[in-house]
N, C-alpha and C positions, 0 to 999 in steps of 0.2 A: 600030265603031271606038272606043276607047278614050279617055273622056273627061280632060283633060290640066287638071286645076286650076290656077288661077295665083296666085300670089303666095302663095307655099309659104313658111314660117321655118321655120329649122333653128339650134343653136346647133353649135359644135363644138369635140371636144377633140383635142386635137395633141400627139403622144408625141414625148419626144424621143428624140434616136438621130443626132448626129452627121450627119455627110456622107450618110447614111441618110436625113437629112429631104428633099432631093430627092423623093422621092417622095410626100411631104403636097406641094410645089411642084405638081409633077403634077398632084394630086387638085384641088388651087385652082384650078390654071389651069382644067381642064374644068368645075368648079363654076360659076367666076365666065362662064362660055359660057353658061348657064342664065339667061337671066334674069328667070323665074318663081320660080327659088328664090332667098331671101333670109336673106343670116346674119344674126342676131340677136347673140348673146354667142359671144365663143372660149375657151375653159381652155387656156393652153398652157407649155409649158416644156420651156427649154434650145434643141432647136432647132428647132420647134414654135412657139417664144416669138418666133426671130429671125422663121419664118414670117409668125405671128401679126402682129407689129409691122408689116412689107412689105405683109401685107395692110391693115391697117387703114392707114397712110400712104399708100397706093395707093387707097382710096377716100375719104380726105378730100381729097384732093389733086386726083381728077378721077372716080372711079367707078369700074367695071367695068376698062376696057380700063388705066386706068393704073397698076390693083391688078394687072392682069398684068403689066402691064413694070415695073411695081418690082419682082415677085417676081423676075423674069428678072434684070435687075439686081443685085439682093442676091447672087443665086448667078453669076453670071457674075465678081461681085468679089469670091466667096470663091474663086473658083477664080483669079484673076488673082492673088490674096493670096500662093497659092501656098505657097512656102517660109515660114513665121511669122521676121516679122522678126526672134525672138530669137535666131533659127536662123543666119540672115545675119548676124550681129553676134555672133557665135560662130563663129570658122573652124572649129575641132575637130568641132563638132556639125552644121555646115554641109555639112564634107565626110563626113559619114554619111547625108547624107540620102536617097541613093539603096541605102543597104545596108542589110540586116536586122538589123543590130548596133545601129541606132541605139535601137531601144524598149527593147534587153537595158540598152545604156547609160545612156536617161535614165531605167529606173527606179530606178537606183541614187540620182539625185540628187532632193532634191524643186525644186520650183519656185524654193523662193526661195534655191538654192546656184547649179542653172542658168540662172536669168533673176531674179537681184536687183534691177534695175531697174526688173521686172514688165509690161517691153515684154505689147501684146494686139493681135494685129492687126485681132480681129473689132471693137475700141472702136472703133478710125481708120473700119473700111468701114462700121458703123453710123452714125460720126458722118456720113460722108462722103454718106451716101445718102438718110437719114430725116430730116425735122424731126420732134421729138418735140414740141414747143411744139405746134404742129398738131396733130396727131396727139390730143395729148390735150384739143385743147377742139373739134376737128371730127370724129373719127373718128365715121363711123354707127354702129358695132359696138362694145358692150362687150370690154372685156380682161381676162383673168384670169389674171395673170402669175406663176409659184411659182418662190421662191426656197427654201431651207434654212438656216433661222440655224445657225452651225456650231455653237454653243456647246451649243444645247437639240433639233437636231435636229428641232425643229419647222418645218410649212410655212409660210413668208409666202407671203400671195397680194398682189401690186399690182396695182390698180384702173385701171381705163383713167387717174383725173385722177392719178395719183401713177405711171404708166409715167415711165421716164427711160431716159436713156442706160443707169444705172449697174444698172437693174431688169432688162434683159435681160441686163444683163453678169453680174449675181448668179446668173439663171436658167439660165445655161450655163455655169459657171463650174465644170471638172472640178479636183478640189482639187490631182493628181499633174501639170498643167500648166499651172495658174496661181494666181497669189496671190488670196487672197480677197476678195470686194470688199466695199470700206464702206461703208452705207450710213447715215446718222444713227447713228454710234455700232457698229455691229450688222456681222458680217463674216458673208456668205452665202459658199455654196457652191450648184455646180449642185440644183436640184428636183427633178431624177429620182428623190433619196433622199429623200426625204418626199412630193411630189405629182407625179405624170407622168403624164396632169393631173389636176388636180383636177376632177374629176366629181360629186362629193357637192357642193358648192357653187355650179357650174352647174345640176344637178337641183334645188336646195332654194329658190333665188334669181333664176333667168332667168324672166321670165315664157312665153318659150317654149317648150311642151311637148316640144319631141324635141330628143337629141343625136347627131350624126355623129361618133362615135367613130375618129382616122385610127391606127389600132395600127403602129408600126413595128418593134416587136421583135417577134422570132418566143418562142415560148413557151416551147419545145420544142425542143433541140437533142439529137439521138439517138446521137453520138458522146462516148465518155466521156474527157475532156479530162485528158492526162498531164501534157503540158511546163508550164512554167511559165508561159508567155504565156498558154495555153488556160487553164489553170486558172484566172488572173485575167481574163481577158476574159468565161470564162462566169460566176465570181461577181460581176462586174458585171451581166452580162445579169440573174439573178436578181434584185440586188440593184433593180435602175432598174423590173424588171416589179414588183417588189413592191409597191408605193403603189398601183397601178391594181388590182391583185387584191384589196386590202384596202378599196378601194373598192368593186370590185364585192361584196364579200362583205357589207357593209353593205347596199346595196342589197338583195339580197337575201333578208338579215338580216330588214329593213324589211317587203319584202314578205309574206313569210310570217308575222308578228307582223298585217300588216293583216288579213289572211286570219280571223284569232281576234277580231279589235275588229269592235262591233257598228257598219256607217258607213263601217268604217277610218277610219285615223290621218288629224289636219288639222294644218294649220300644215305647216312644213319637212317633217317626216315624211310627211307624205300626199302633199305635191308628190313626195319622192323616189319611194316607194311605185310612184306612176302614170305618171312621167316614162314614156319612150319610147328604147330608144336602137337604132341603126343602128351598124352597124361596115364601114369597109374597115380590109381589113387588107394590112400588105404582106409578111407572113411568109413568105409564100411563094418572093418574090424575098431579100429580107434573109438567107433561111435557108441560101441557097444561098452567100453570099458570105462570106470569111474574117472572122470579125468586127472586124479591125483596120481593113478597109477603111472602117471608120464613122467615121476618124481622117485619111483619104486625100481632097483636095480635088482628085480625077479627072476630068473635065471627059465624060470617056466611062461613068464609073459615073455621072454625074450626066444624063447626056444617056437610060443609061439607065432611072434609077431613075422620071425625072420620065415618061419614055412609059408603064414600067406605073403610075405613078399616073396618068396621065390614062384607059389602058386599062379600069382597075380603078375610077374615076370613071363612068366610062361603062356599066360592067355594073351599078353598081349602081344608076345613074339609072334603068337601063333595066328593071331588077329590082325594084327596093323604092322608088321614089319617089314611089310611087302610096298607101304605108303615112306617108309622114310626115302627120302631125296623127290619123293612125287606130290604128296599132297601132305595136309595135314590129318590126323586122324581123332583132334578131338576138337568141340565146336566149343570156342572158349569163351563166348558169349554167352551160349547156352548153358554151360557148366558154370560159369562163377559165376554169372550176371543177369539172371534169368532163373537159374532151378530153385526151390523151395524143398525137399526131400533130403538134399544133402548124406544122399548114398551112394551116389554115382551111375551111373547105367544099369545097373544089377535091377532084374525085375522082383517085382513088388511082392510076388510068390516067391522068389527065391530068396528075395532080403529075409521076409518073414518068417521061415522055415528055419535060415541059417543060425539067428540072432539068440535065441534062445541058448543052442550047441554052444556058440562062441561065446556067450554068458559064462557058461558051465567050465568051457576050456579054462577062464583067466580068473575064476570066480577067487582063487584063491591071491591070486593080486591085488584085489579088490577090498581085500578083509584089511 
């Protein structure tokens, strides 16, 4: 029988990706069922961030079981959110909301011609749901929140004591659907375009050795995007994977430079060097679904994103759990820097069997 160590740390970073985050939901939920494994630090951003926050308010507030009904909560009230009030306070754009014209129309306008007001409905359901006061002087778990200053493009990351309202709202904050948010001076935009997440400073900083990587974009989309919608929806895809590829490339960078030092590298370097990281991924579902659906607060794309993240939580506990604090358990080379299929591990018989099912699961997200 297979000996079961306890009180395992792990830190983890959380990609964002829209109505797509359901499925890091998932991953939480069967995580926080463990409880021999313990998070340490999270890296996260955009919607990742809104995770992140649900989770650490759900266990300063009571522990395990109440980090799950916050999460459950957060998304149950994005989905209640529904239509974004700006939407509803706009006939013209209200009555589009069931038709395909409506993305063709609001790309014409930016944010602040069709919502000068800067109505947000995710402000109202974070304010409505989280104390951030708490949060930031009880939460057990470090935060590592990435925001994008618009001006310099560079990442901010906020710190568990400096989370606010306004830091998750910086960290999701898509520039083509809402005004930019202030913070001291400073107008962010969503993190996806500079850290998604940031990994180099969870590696270099957490005192715990391994990361759980939760990847929600697929890598790899093998149809070649004509219309205009596809064309911008896959240079986003590209644009929000780039920050994590540029990280792993450092890493890696890192590594092979210790390789040549007599000892290897000490200080940040050597921690990066040695870290350990693990991946799920949810490419495999996400890749499957139209990418606008990461924009659609579906309550049945959400019911199913969160099963295969709990699914996909469970294969890996049952997989690689026995690697944390020993080795790493995904080759991250291999994975961002090197594969072309952009599925993940999953064999090519199993991919192909599955995809069609998973079609059919979310088809109505799709419409």
């Amino acid at each position: 029988m297979r000996f079961l160590r306890r009180n395992v740390r792990i830190n983890l970073a959380l990609q964002g990706g829209g109505a797509h985050g359901a499925f890091t939901w998932g991953v939480l939920d069967r995580l926080l069922e463990d409880e021999q494994l313990h998070i340490s630090w999270v890296s996260a951003t955009s919607a990742g961030a809104v995770n992140a926050v649900a989770l650490a308010a759900g266990l300063s507030e009571g522990g395990r079981s109440t980090a799950r009904r916050k999460l459950r909560h957060v998304w149950e009230a994005v989905h209640k959110a529904g239509v974004p009030d700006l939407l509803r306070l706009n006939p013209f754009l209200y009555g589009l909301t069931n038709s395909p014209h409506l993305a063709k129309v609001a790309s014409l306008w930016s944010p602040y011609e069709f919502n000068p007001l800067g109505f947000d409905p995710l402000r109202r359901l974070l304010a409505e749901t989280l104390d951030f006061d708490r949060l930031r002087t009880d939460s057990p778990i470090e935060l590592l929140i990435a925001a994008t200053e618009v001006a310099s493009g560079r990442a901010k990351v906020f710190r568990r004591d400096e989370i606010t309202l306004e830091a998750v709202l910086a960290s999701a904050c898509l520039p083509t659907l809402h005004h930019a948010v202030q913070i001291d001076g400073v107008a962010y935009w969503d993190g996806g375009f500079s850290a998604n997440p940031d990994i180099k400073t969870l590696a270099t900083e957490s005192p715990t050795g391994d990361t759980l990587i939760i990847q929600l974009n697929p890598l790899v989309r093998h149809e070649l995007p004509k219309g205009v919608r596809e064309i911008s929806m896959h240079a986003n895809q590209l644009t929000f994977n780039a920050p994590l590829m540029r990280d792993v490339e450092l890493v890696e960078a890192v590594r092979e430079c210790s390789k040549r030092w007599l000892g290897g590298p000490r200080g940040p370097l050597g921690r990066l060097a040695r870290h350990r990281f693990h991946l799920i991924e949810a490419g495999r579902y996400t890749g499957a679904l139209n990418p606008e659906s990461a924009m659609k607060p579906d309550w049945r794309l959400f019911n199913f994103l969160h099963s295969a993240g709990r699914d996909e939580a469970e294969k890996w506990l049952s997989l690689h759990r026995a690697s944390v604090g020993r080795k790493s358990s995904v080759d991250l080379k291999a994975h961002f820097l090197t594969r072309s299929d952009g599925d993940g591990d999953v064999p090519a018989s199993e991919e192909l069997t599955g995809r069609a099912e998973r079609k059919r699961a979310v088809n109505s997200s799709d419409t």
